[in-house]
N, C-alpha and C positions, 0 to 999 in steps of 0.2 A: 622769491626769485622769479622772475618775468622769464615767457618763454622764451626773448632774446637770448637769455643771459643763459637760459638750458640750451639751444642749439650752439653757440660760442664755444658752452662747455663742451658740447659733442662734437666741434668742430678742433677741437683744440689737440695741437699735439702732444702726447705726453712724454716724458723718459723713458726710455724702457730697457730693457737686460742692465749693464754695466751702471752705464751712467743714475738708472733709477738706483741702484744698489750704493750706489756711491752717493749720493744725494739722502738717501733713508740714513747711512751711517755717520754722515755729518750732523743729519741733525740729531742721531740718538746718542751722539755725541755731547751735542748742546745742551738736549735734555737732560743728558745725566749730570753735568756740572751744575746745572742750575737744582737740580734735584739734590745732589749730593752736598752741595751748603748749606740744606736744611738741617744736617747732623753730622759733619765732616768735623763740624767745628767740639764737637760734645765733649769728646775724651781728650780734645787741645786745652779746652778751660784752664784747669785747674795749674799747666804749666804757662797758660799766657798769663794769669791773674801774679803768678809768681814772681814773673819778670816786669809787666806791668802795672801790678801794683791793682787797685780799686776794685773789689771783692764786693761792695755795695754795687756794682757796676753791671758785674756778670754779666748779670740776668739778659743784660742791653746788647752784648752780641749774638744770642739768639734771636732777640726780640726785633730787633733794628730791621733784619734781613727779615724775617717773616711778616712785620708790619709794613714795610716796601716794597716786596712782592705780591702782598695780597690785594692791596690796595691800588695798583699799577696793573695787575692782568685785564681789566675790563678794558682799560682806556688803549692799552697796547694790542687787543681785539679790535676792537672800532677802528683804531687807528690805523692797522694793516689794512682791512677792509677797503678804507678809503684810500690812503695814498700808495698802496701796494705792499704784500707780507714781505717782497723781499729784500727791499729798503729796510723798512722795519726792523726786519729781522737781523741784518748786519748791526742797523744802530743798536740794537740790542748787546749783542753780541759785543762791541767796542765797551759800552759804559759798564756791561760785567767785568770786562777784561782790566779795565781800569779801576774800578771799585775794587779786584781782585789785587791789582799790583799797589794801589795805595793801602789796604788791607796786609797787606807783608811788611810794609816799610814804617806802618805803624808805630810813634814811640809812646805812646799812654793809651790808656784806656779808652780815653773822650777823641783823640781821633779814630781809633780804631770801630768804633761802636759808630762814628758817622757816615765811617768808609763802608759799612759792612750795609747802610742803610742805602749807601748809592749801589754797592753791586748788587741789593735786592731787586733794587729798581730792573736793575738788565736782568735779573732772573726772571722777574716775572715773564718780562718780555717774552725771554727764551720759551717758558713751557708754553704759553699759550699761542705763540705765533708758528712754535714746532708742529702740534698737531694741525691748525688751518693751513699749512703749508702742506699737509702729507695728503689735506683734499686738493691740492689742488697738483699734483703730481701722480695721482694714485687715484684710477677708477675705482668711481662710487663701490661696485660691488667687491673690490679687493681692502676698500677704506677701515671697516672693519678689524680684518685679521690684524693691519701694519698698525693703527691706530691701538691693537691690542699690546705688541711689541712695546710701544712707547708706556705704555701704564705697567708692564712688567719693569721699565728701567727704573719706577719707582720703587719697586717692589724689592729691587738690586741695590737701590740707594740708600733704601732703609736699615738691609742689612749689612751693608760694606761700608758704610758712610764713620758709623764710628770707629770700625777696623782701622779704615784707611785714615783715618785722623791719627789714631794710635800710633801706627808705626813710623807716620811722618814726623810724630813729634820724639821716636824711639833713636831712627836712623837718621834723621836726617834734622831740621827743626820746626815749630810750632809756624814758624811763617812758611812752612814749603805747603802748608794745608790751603795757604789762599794761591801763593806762586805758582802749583801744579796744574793750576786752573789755565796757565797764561800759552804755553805753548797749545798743547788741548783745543783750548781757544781760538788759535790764530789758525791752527788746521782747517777746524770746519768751517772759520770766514771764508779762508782761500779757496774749499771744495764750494761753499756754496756762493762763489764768486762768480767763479770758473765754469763751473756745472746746471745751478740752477737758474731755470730762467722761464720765470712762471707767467705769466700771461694771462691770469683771473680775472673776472669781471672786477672793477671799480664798485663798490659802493657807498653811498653817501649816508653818511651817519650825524643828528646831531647830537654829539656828544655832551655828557654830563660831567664835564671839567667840574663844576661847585660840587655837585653831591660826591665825587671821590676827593677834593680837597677837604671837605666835611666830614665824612669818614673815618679821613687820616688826622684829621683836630680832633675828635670825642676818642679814639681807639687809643692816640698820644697819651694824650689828656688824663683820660683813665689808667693807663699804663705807669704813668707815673705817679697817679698817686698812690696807685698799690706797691711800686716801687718805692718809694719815698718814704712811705705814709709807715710811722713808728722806728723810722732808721735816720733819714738824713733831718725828719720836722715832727714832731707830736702829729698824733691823729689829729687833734684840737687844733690844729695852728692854724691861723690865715691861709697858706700855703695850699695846706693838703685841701682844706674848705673851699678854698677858690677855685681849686684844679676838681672838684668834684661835681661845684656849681657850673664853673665855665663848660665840663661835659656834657651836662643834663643838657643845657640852653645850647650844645654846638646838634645834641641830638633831634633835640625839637624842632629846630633850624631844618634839622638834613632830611626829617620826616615830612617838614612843608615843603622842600625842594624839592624833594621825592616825588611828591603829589602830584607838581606843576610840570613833573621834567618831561620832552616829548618820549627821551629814548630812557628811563631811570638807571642806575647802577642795580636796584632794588626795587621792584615795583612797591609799593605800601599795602595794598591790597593784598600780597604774599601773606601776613601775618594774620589778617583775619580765615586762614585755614588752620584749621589747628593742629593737621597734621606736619603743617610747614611748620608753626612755629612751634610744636613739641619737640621735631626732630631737626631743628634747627638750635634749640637748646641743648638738647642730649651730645649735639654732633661740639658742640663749644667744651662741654664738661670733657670727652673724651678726646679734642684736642689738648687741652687743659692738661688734664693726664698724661697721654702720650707723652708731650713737648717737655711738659714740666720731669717724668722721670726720666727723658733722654739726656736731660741736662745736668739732671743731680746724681744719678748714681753712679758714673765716672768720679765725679769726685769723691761720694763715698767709698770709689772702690779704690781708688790712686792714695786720697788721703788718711784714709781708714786702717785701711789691709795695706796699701801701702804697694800693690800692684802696678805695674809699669802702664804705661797711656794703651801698649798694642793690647796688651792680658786684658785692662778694664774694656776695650772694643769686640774680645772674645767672649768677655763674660755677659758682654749682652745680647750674645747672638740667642740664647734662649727666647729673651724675650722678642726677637724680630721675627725668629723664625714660627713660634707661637701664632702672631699675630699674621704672617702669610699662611700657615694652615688654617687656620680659625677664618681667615676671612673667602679664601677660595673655597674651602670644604664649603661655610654655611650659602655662600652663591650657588653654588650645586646643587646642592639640597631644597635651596628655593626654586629653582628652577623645576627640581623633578616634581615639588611636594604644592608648590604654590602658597604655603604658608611661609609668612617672614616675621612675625609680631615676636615669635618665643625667643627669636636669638639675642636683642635687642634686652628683652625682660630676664633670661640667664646672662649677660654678658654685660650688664651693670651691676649687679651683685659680685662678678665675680673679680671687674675692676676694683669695686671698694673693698673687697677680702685682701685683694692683694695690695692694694694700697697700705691696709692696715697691719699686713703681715709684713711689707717692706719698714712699717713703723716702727717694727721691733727687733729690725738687725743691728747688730752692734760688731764691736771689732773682735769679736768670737764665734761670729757666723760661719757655719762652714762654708763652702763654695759648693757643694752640693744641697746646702739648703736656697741660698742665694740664689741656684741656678733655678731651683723648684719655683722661686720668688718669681722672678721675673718671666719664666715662659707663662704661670699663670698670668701675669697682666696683661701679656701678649696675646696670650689665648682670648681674654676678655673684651680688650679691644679689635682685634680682628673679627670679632662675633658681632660688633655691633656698626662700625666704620662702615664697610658696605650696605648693611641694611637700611640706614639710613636712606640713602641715596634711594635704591629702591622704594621704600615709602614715599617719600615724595613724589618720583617721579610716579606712582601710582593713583595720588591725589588729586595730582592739581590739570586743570582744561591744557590743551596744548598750547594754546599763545603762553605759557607761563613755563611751559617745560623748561628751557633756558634758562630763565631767570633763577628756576624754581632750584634746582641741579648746582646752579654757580652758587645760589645763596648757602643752603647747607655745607659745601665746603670751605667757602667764604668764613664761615661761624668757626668751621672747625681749624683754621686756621689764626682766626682771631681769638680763638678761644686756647691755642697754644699759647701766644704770644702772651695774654692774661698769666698762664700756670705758668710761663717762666719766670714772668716777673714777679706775682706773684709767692711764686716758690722762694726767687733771689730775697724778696723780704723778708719773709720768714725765718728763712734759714741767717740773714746779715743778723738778723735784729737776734735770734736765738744766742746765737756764738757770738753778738756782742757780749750778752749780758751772763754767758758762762762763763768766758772767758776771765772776767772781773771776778765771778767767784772765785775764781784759781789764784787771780793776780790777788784776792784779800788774804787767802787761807795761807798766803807767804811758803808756796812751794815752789814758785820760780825763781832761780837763780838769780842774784844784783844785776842789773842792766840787760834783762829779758823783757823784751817791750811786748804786750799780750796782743796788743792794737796791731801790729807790723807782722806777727802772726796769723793774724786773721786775713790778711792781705797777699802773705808769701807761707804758703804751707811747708818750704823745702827749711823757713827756720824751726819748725821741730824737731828737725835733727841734730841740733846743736844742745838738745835737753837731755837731761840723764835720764836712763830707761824709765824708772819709776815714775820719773815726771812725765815724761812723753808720752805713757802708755796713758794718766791720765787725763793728758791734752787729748789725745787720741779720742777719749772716751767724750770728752765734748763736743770733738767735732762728731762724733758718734751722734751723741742728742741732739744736737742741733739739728740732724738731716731727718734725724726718725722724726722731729715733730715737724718736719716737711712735709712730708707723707704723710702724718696724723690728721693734719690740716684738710690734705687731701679726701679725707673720707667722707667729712658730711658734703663735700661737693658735688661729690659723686651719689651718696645718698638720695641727691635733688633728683638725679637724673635717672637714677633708680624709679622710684615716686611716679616722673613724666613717661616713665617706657608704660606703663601699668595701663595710661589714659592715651596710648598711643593707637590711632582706629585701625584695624588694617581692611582693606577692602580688597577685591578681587583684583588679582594679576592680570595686569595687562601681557599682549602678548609679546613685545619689545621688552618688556621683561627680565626675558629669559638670555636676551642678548647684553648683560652685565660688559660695563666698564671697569677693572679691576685698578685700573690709575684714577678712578674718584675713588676708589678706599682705600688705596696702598698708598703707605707713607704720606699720608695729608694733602695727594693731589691736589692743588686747586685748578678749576674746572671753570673755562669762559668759552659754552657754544648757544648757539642759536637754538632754537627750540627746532628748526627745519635739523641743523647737523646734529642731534640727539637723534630724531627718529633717523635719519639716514646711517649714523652708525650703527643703530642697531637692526637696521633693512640689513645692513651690508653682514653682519653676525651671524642672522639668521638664515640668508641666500646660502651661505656656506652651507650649515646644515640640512637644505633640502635635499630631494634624488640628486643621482647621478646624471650628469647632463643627457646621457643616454634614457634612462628614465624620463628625465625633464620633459624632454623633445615627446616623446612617446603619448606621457599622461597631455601635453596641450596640444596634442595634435588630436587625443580620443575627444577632446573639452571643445573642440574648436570646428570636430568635424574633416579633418584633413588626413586623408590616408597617404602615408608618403614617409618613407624611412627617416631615422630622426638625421641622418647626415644630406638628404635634402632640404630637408626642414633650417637647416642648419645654410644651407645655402642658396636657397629663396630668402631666408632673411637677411642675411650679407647683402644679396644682391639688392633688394626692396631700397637698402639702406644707404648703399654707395648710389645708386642710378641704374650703373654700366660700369662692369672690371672686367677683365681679360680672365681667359680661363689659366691663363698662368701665374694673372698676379691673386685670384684667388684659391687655386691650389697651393700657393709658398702661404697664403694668411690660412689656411688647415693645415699645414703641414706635413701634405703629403704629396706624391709625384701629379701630374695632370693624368696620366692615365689612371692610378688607384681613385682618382676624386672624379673620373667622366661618369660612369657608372650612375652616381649620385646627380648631377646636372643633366643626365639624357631623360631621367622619370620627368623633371622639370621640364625639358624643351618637350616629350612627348603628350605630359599630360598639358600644353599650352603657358604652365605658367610665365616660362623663360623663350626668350628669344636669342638663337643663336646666330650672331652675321658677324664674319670678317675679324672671327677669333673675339669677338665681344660677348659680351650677356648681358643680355637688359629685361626686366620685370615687364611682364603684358598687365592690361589691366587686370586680365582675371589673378595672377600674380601676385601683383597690389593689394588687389582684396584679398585672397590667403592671406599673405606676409601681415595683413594689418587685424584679420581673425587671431592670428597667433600672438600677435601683439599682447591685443587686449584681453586671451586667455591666461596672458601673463602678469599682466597687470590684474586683472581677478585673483591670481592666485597669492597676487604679494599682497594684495589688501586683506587676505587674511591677517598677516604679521600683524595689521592695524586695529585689529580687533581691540574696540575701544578710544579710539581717538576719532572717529565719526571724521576720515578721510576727506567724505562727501560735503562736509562741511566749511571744507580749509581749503582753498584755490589752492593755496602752496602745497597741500600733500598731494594732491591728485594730480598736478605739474609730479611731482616728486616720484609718483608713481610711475606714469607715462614717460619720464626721461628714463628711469629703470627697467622697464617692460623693453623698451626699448636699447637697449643698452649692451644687455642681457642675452640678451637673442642674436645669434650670427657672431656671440663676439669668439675670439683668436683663441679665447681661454679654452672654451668649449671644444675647439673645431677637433682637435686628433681623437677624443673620446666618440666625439657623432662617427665620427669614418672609420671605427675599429671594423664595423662590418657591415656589408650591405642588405643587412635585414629590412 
């Protein structure tokens, strides 16, 4: 960012009281729909597949929206960038909205599964143009906290997401899961029609249209033939071999594209760290996991047990809530402890236990061992989701923080998208060929079709108990070797945490984004908006502005109460303001704040004429000592990214030191008293 483009920002006006308030709730609005259709749809399944029809299929409405989304956040980054977030961001908002209403109206499978791949496209949109939008409404050092709020609505989605599928498909029906999205929707267009009106620097990006067309052909590609491959064609077939070859050659492809790109989707270079590409792997397997159980145990629990869509949303509150303790406790712990290697190396062991201990439920599970089931894998995951991120960002030089951050949860999202589909094969191809042993051993009744079964689970109720309870028992087997499946996957990743390096904690660190771990964020900033969010984390946790003022007034040399200090740099900053317009930006009467402006006009620094204040030179020099005492103190945060090195951080600095000082936040704590 050019110093143009930091004065603009400093010049620019922001929202502030009501209107910011109304403008953050639009868009964590936005966020949460587009978040929320990453598992709204889970505990819907098993009664869309019913009406429906195509059980070979599933797998393709989680997968559709997740390979849509992920593959679409970088270009809808760029793309704001350049022709403005909040264009963008409405068009976004429309092609959800319509992805969402043709998603309801759905009548088979194959449309529904295409619809779901256009409202991914608008979801992407939504999450990543939400948070660039909250910078550019929302001073740098509040960026932070509000940027926190938005990674909690992940957090919220993960665990309401299946609830609220449940009960839509209870009371109301399986299409009110995509139609509740529509109203929701057209709210926060209207607020952020009405309301927001952002005024960002332009910047010029050239974008890599072929390497995410690339991406989204090998990610396909492969998807389908693990989807396909032993259900709808032979492993052996031309089919499955073409879509496996045509992968390899779309990947090779997108690595030389990659090479030559100006701006990459992926640098190439990322993989020869090995700390990128261990925990770019680990972070694939435990999306794999997650995605792939959020998707099957509803139906074990609806089909099985035989529990209604809301019960199967409740019953997996163990496992979400698991995985938001697990994953904020071990961020806290890194923080205090500065080790992250161990959580990573317990928390793939303890997904594959639970994987394999899910292998072994059947339809005589209790609900208290089930619930044991699942908070373990929750807990497993959450152990390791966040630390990822962390290693990486600990690894790699700064020009790469961005890339470096967006790739691991890039993986971990495409590595869902794999375990659903994935999983849907497994389990199709299983309960294929159970279901034939049932139909040979001639215990289904005359004109019980086993095939039409497999596709409408509500025709088991038409079987006589004894029959049913053993139909039951297959769809039983069929999901435990879903899960079975699952374990040497996990195994892998086990294995890579062991050779995983860790190296010393940076100090940005400690300023943890909890929406790259919760519920599979994906994650598209710049390597400048990484350290700036976690500048802005850490500002919070220094002194009290009162202290503030204090310690860089002893740094700096300047003896002068901190509620002077606080209004020599106001004034430094504006030129010349009136003593009443800046007593109402402290917030307190003109006579409680002269007190503090007469040590200034007596000790020279301020100039008092004709109800003005204007900074003398000697003034200017304080105000610009205290500056840069502040800027010293924030480049500690930076401890490890060699500031001094990067034009863009030391811009980054100097806008904040600047910033920071004098601002409105501060001013009623500097004037509690005239010490």
């Amino acid at each position: 960012m050019t110093a143009e483009t930091t004065s603009q920002e400093q010049g620019r006006s922001m929202p502030q009281g009501r209107d910011l308030y109304v403008i953050l709730g639009a868009l964590m609005l936005a966020m949460l729909l587009a978040a929320l259709d990453q598992t709204i749809v889970s505990t819907a399944l098993p009664t869309i597949v019913s009406e429906l029809g195509g059980l070979n299929h599933l797998s393709w409405v989680v997968t559709a929206y997740l390979l849509s989304a992920t593959a679409s956040t970088p270009l809808w980054g760029k793309l704001g960038d350049q022709y403005g977030r909040k264009r963008l961001f409405q068009t976004s908002i429309v092609i959800f909205l319509i992805g969402s209403a043709l998603c309801g109206i759905a009548q088979d499978m194959t449309q529904l599964i295409a619809f779901r791949g256009l409202q991914g496209l608008g979801g992407g949109g939504l999450m990543v143009l939400v948070v660039a939008i909250v910078g550019d409404v929302v001073p740098v050092r509040e960026r932070g906290r509000y940027q926190g709020l938005f990674g909690a609505v992940f957090g919220v989605s993960s665990v309401c997401g299946p609830l609220l599928g449940g009960w839509f498909v209870d009371n109301l029906s399986w299409r009110w899961v995509f139609y509740i999205n529509i109203p929701v929707g057209i709210l926060a267009l209207i607020v952020i029609a009405a309301v927001l009106h952002t005024t960002s620097a332009r910047e010029q990006h050239k974008i890599d249209y072929l390497g995410t067309l690339l991406i989204v052909g090998w990610a396909v590609g492969l998807v389908l033939m693990t989807t396909w491959g032993g259900t709808q064609y032979d492993w052996a077939s031309p089919q499955i071999i073409g879509l496996g070859v045509g992968s390899v050659i779309l990947i090779v492809v997108w690595i030389f594209v990659e090479r030559r790109a100006a701006e990459p989707i992926m640098p190439p270079r990322l993989f020869r760290e090995a700390v990128f590409s261990q925990s770019s792997a680990i972070s694939f397997v435990v999306g794999f996991a997650m995605f792939g159980a959020m998707t099957f145990l509803p139906i074990f629990l609806q089909v099985v047990h035989g529990v209604s869509p809301t019960l199967s949303g409740v019953h997996l509150l163990p496992m979400m809530i698991g995985m938001l303790v697990a994953s904020i406790g071990s961020g806290q712990l890194i923080s205090n402890t500065g080790r992250y290697k161990i959580y990573p190396v317990i928390g793939t062991p303890i997904i594959g236990v639970a994987m394999w201990l899910c292998s072994r439920m059947d339809e005589n599970t209790s609900t208290w061992s089930m619930s044991l089931r699942f908070a373990l894998l929750g807990f497993g995951l959450g152990l390791v989701m966040q630390v990822l991120v962390i290693a990486v960002q600990n690894a790699v030089p700064y020009e790469d923080l961005g890339s470096a951050t967006s790739g691991v949860t890039f993986f971990r999202q495409i590595g869902g998208s794999f375990g659903v589909a994935v999983f849907g094969s497994v389990f199709a191809n299983r309960l294929a060929s159970n279901m034939e042993e049932v139909a040979r051993s001639g215990e289904l009744p005359p004109g019980f079709d086993p095939t039409a079964a497999e596709g409408n689970p509500k025709l088991l109720d038409q079987l006589p108990p004894q029959v049913r309870g053993d139909v039951l028992h297959v769809y039983a087997e069929s999901i435990q070797t879903v899960f079975l499946w699952a374990v040497p996957v996990v195994a892998v990743a086990v294995v890579l945490t062991w050779f995983l390096r860790e190296v010393p904690l940076r100090a940005t660190s400690q300023a943890q984004d909890y929406g790259e771990g919760l519920g599979a964020a994906p994650t598209v900033r710049s390597s400048r908006h990484e350290i700036e969010r976690a500048l802005s984390s850490l500002m919070r946790k220094d002194d009290t502005a009162k202290e503030l003022y204090a310690r860089l007034g002893a740094h700096a040399g300047v003896d002068l109460p901190a509620g002077s200090m606080w209004a020599l740099c106001r004034i430094a900053k504006d030129g010349s303001v009136s003593g009443a317009d800046l007593a109402e930006r402290a917030g307190v009467s003109v006579e409680d704040g002269r007190p503090f402006v007469d040590r200034l006009v007596d000790g020279g620094l301020v100039i008092r004429r004709d109800g003005r204040l204007t900074a003398t030179e000697q003034g200017l020099e304080t105000a610009e000592r205290l500056f840069e005492a502040r800027r010293q103190g924030l480049a500690r945060h930076l401890d490890g990214w060699s500031p001094e090195e990067h034009p863009e951080l030391t811009e980054l600095l100097s806008e904040l030191s600047r910033e920071t000082l004098g601002d409105d936040a501060d001013a009623k704590a500097v004037h509690a008293s005239h010490d």
